[in-house]
PDB file as gemmi writes it, atoms N, CA and C in Angstrom:
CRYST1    1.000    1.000    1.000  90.00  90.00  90.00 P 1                      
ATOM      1  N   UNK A   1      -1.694 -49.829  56.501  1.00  0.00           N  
ATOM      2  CA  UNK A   1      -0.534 -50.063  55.677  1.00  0.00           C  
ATOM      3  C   UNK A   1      -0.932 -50.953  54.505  1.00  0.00           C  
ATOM      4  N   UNK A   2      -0.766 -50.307  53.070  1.00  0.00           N  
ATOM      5  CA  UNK A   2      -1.090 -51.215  52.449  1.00  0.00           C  
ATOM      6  C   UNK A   2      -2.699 -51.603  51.793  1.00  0.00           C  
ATOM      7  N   UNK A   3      -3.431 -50.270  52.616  1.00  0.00           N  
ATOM      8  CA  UNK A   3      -4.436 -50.381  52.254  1.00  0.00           C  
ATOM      9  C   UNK A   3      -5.304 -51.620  53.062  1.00  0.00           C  
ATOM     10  N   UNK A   4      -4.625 -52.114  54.331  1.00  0.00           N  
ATOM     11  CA  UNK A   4      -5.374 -52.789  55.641  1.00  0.00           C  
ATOM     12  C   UNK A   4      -4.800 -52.158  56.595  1.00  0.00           C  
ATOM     13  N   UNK A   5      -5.553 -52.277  57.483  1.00  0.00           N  
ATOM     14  CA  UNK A   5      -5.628 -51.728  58.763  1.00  0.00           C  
ATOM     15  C   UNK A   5      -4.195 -52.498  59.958  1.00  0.00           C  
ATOM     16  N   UNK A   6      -3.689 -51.773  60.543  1.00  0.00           N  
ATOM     17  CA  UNK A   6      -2.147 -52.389  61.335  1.00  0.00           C  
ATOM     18  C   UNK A   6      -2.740 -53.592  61.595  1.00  0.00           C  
ATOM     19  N   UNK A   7      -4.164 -53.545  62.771  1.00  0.00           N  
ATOM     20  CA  UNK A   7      -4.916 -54.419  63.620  1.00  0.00           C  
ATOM     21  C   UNK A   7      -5.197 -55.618  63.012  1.00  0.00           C  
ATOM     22  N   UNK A   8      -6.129 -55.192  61.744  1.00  0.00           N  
ATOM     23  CA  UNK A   8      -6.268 -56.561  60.777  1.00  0.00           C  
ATOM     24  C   UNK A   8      -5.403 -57.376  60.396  1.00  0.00           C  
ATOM     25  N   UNK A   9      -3.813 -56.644  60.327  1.00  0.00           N  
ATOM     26  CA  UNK A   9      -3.033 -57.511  60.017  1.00  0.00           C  
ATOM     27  C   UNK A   9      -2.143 -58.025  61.126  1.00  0.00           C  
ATOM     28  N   UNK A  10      -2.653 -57.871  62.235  1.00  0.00           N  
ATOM     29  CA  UNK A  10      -1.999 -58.288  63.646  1.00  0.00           C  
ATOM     30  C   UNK A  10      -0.578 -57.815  63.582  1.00  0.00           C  
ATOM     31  N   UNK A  11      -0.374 -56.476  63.067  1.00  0.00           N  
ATOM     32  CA  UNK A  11       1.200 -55.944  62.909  1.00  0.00           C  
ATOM     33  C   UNK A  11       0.976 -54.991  63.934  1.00  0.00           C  
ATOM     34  N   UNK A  12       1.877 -53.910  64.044  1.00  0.00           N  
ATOM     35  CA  UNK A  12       2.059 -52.595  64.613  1.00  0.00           C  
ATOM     36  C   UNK A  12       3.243 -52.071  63.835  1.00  0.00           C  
ATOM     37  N   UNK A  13       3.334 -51.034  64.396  1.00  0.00           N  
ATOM     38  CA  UNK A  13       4.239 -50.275  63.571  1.00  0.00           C  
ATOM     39  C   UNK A  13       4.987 -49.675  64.309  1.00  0.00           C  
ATOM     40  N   UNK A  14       6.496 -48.787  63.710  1.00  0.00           N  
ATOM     41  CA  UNK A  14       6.751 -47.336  65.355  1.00  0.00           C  
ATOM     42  C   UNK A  14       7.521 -46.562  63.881  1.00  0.00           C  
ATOM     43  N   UNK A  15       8.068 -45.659  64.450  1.00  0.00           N  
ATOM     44  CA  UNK A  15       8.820 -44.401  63.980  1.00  0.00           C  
ATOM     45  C   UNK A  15       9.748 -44.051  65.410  1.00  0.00           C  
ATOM     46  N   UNK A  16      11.241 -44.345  65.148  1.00  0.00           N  
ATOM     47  CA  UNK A  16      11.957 -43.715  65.987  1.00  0.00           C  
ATOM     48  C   UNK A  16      13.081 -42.545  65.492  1.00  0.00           C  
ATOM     49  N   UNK A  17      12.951 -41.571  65.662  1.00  0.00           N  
ATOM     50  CA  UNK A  17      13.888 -40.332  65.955  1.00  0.00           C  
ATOM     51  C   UNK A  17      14.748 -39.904  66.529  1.00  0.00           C  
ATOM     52  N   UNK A  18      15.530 -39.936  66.157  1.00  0.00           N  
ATOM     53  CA  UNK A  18      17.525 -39.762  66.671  1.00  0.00           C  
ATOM     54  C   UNK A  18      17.992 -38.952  65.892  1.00  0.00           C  
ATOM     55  N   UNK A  19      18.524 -38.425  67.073  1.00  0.00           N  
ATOM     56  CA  UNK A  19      19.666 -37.242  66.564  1.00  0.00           C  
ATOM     57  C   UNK A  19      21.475 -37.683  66.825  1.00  0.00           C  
ATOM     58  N   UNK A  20      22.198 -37.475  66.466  1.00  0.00           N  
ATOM     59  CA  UNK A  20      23.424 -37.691  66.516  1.00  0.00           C  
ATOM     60  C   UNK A  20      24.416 -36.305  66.061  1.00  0.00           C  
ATOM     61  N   UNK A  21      25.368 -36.530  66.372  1.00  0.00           N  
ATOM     62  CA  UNK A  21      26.673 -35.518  66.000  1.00  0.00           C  
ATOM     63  C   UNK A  21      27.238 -35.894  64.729  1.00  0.00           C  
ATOM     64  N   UNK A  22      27.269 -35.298  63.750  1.00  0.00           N  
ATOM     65  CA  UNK A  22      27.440 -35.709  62.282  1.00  0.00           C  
ATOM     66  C   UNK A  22      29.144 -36.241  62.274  1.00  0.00           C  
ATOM     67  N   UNK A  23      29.273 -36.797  61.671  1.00  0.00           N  
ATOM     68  CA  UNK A  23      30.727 -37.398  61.688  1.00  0.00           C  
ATOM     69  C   UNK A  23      30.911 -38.462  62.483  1.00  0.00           C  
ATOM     70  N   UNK A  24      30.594 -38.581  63.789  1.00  0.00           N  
ATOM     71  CA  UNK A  24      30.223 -39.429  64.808  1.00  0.00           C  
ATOM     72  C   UNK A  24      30.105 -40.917  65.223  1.00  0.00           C  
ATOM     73  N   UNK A  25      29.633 -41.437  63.965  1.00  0.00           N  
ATOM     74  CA  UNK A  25      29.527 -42.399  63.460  1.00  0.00           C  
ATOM     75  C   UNK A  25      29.657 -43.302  62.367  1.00  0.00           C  
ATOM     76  N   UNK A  26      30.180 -44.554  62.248  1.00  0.00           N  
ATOM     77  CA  UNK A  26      30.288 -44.949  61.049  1.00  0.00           C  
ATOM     78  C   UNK A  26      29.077 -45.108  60.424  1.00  0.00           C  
ATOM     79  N   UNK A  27      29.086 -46.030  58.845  1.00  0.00           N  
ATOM     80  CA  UNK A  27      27.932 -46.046  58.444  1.00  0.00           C  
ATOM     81  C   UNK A  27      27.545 -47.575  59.355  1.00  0.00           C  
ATOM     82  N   UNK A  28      28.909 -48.782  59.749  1.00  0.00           N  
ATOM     83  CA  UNK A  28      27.928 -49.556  59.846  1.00  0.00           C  
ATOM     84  C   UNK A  28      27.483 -49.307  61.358  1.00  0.00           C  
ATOM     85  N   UNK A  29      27.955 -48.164  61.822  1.00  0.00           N  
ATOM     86  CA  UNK A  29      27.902 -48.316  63.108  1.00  0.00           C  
ATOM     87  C   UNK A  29      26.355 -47.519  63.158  1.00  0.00           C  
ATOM     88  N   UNK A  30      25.616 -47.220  62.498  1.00  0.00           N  
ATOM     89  CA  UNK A  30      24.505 -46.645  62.125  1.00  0.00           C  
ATOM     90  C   UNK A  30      23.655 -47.834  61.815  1.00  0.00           C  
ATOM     91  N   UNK A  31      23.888 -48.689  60.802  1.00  0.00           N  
ATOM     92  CA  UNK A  31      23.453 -49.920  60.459  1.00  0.00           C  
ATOM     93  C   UNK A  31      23.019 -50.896  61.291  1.00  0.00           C  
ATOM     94  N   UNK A  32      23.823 -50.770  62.278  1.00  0.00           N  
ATOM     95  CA  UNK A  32      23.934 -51.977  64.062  1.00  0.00           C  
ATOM     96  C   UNK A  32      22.819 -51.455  64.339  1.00  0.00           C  
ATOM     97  N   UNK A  33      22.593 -50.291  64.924  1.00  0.00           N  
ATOM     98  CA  UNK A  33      22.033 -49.752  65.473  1.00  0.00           C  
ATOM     99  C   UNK A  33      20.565 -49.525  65.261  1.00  0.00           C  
ATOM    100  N   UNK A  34      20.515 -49.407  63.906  1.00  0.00           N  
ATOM    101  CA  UNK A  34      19.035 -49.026  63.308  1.00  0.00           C  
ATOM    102  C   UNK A  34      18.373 -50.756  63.793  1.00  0.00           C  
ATOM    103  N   UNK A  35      19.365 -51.876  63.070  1.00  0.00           N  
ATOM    104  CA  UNK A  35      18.877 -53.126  63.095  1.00  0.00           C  
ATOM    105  C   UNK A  35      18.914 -53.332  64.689  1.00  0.00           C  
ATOM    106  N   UNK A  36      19.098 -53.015  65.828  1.00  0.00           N  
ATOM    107  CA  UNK A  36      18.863 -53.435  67.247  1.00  0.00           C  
ATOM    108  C   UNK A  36      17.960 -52.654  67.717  1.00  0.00           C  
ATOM    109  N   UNK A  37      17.299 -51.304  67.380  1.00  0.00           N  
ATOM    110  CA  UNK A  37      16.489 -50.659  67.743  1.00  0.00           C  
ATOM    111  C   UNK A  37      15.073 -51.641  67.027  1.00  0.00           C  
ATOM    112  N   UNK A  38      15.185 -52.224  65.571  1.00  0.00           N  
ATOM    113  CA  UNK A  38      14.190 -52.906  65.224  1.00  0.00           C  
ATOM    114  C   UNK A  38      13.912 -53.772  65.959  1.00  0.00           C  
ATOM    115  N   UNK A  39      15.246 -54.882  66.285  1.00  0.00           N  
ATOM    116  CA  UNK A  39      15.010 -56.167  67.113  1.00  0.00           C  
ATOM    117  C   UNK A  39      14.495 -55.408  68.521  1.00  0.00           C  
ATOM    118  N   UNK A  40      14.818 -54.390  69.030  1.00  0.00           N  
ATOM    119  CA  UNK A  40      14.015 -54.169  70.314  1.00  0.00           C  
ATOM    120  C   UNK A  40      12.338 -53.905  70.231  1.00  0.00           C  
ATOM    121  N   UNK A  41      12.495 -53.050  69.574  1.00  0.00           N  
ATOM    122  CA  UNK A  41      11.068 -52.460  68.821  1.00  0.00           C  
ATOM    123  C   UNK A  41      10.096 -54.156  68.741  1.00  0.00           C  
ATOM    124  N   UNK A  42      10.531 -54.914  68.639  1.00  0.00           N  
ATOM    125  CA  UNK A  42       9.944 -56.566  68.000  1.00  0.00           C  
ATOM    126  C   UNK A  42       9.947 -56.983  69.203  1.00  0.00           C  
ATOM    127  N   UNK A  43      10.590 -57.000  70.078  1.00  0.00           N  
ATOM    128  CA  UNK A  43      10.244 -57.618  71.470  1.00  0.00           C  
ATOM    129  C   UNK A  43       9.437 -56.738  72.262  1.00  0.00           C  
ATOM    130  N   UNK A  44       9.518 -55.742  71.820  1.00  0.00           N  
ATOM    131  CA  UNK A  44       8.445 -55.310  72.646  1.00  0.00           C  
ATOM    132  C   UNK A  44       7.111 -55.225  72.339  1.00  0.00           C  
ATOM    133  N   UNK A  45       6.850 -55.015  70.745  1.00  0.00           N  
ATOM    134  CA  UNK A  45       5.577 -54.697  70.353  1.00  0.00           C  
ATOM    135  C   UNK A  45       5.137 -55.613  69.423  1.00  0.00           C  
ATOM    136  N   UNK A  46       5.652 -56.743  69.222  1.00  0.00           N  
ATOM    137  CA  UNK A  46       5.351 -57.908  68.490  1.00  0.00           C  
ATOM    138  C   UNK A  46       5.887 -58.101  66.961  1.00  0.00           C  
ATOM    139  N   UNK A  47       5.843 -58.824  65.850  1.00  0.00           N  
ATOM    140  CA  UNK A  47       6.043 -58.552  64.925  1.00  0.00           C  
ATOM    141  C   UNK A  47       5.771 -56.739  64.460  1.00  0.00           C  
ATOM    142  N   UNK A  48       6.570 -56.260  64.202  1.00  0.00           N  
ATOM    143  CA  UNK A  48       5.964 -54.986  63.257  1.00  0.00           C  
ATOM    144  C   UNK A  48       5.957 -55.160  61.772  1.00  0.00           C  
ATOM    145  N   UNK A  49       5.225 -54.156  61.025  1.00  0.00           N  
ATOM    146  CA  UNK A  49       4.977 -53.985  59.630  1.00  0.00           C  
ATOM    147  C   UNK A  49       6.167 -53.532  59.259  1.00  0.00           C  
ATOM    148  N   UNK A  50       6.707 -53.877  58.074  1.00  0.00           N  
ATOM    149  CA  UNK A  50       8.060 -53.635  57.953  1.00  0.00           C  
ATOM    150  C   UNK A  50       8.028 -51.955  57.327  1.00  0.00           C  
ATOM    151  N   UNK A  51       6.734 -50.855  57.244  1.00  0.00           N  
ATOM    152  CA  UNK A  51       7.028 -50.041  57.018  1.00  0.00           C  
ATOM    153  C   UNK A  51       7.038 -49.384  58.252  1.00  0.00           C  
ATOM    154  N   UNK A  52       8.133 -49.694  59.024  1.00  0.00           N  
ATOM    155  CA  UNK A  52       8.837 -48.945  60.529  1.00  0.00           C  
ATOM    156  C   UNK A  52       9.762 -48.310  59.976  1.00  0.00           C  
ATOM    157  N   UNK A  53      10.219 -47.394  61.106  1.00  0.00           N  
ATOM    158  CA  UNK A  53      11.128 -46.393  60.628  1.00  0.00           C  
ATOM    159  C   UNK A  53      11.916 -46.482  61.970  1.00  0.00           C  
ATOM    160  N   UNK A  54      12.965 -46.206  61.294  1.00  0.00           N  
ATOM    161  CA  UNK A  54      14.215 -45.487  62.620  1.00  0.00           C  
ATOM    162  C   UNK A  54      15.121 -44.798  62.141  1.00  0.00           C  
ATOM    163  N   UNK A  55      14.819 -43.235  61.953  1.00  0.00           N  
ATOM    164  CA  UNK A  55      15.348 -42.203  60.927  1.00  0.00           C  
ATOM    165  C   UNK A  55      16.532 -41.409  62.101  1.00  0.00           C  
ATOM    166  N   UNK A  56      17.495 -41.816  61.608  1.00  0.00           N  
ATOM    167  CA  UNK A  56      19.052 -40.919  62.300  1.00  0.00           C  
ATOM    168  C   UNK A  56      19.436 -39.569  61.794  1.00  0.00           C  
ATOM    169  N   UNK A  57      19.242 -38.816  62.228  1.00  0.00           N  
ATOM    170  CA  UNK A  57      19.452 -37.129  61.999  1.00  0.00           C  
ATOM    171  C   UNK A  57      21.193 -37.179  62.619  1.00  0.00           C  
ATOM    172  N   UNK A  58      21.813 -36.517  61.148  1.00  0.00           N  
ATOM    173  CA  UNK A  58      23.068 -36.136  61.458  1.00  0.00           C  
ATOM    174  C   UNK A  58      22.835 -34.697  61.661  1.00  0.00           C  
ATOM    175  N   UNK A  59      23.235 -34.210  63.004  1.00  0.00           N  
ATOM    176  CA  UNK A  59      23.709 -33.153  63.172  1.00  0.00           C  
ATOM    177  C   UNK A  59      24.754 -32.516  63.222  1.00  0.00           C  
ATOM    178  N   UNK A  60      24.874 -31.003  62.044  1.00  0.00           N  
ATOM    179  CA  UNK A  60      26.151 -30.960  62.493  1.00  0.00           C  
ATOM    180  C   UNK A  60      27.054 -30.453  63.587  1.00  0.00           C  
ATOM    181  N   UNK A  61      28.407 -30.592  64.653  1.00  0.00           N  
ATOM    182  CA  UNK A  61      28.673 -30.195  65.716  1.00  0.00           C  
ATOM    183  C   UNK A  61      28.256 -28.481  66.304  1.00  0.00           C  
ATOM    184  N   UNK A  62      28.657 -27.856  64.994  1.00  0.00           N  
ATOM    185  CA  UNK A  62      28.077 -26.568  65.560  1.00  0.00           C  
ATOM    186  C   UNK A  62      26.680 -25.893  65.775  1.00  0.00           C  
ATOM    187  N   UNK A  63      25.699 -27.051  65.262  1.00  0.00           N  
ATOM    188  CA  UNK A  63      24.553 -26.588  65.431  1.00  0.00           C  
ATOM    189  C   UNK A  63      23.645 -27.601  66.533  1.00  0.00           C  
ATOM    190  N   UNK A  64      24.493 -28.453  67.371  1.00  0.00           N  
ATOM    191  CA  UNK A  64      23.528 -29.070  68.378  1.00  0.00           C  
ATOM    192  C   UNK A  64      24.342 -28.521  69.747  1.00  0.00           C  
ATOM    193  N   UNK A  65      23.603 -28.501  70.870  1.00  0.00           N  
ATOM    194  CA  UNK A  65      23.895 -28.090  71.816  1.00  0.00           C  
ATOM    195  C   UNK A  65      23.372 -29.104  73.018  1.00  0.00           C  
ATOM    196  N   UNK A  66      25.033 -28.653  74.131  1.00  0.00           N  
ATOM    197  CA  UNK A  66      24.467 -29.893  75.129  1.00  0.00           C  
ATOM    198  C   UNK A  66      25.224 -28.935  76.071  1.00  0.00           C  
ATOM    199  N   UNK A  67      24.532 -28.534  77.841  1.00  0.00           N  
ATOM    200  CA  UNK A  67      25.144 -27.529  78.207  1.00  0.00           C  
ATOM    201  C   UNK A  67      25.319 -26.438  78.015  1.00  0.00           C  
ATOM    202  N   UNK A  68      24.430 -25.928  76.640  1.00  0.00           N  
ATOM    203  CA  UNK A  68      24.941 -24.175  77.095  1.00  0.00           C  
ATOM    204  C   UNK A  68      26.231 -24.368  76.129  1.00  0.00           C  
ATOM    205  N   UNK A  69      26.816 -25.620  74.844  1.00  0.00           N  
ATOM    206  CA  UNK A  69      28.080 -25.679  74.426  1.00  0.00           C  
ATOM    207  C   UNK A  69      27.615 -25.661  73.152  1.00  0.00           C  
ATOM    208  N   UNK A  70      27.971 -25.847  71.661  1.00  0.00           N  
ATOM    209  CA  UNK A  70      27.777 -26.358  70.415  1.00  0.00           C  
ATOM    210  C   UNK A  70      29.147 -28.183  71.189  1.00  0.00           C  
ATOM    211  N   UNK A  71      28.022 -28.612  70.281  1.00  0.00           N  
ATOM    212  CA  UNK A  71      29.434 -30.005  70.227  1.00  0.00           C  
ATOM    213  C   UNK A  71      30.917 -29.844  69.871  1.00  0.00           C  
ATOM    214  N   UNK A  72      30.849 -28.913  69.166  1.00  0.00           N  
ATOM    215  CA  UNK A  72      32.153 -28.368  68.339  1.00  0.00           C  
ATOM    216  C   UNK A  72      32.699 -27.602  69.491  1.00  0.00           C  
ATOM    217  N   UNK A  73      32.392 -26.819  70.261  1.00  0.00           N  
ATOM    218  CA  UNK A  73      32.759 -26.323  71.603  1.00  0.00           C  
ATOM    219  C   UNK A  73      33.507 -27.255  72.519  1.00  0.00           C  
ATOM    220  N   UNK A  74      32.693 -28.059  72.874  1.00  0.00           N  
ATOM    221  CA  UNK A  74      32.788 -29.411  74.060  1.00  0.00           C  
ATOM    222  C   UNK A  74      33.833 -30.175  73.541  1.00  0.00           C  
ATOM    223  N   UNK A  75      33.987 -30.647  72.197  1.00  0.00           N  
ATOM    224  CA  UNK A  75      34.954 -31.442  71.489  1.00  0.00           C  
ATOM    225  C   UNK A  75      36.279 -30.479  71.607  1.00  0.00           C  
ATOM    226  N   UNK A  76      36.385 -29.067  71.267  1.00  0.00           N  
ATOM    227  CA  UNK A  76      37.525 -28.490  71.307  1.00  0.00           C  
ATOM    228  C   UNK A  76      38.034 -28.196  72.830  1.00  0.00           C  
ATOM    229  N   UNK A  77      37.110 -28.250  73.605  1.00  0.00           N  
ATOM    230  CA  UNK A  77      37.445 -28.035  74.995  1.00  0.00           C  
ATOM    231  C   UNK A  77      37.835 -29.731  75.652  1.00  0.00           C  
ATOM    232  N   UNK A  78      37.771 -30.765  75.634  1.00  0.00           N  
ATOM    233  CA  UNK A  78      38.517 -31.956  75.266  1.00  0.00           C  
ATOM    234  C   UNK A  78      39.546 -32.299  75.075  1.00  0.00           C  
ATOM    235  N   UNK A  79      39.900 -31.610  73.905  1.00  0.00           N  
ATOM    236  CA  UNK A  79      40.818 -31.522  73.419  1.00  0.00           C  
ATOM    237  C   UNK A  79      42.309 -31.146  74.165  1.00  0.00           C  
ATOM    238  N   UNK A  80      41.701 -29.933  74.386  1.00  0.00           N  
ATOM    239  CA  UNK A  80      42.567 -28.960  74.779  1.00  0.00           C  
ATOM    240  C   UNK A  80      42.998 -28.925  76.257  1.00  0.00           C  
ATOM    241  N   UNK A  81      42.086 -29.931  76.861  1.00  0.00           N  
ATOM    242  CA  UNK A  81      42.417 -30.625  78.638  1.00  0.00           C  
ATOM    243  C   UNK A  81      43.381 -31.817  78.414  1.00  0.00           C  
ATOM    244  N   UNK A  82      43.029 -32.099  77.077  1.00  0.00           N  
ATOM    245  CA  UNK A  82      43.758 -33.275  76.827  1.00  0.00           C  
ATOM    246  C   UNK A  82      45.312 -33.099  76.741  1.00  0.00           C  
ATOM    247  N   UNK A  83      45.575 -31.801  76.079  1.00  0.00           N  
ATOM    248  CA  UNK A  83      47.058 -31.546  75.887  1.00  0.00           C  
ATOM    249  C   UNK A  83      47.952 -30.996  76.409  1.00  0.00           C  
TER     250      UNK A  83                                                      
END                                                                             
């Protein structure tokens, strides 16, 4: 990073990947989250290099699947127990 090595600079680094249901969330509720995955990420692996990542993929409901459902499925079926 930076043109030194993680080691030399007694850093580490991570990249975390998340998916979510688009709409789903607020922004700061995205914000919390990114910043507590860092603070975890830091207790576990020591200071990191601040070029870490924790990239949130909005998905949208009809194109993720849980069960054999689209989210948009599962949410309308919810719904509809609900009423």
């Amino acid at each position: 990073m930076g043109g030194a090595a993680l080691d030399a600079q007694r850093r580490t680094s991570f990249f975390v990947d998340v998916r979510v249901t688009a709409g789903t969330n607020s922004r700061e509720e995205k914000a919390r989250y990114i910043a507590a995955v860092f603070a975890r990420m830091r207790d576990l692996l020591g200071i990191p290099h601040e070029a870490s990542y924790v990239h949130v993929h909005e998905v949208p409901a009809d194109a993720w699947g849980y069960g054999g459902l689209t989210q948009a499925q599962r949410q309308g079926a919810r719904l509809a127990a609900a009423a």
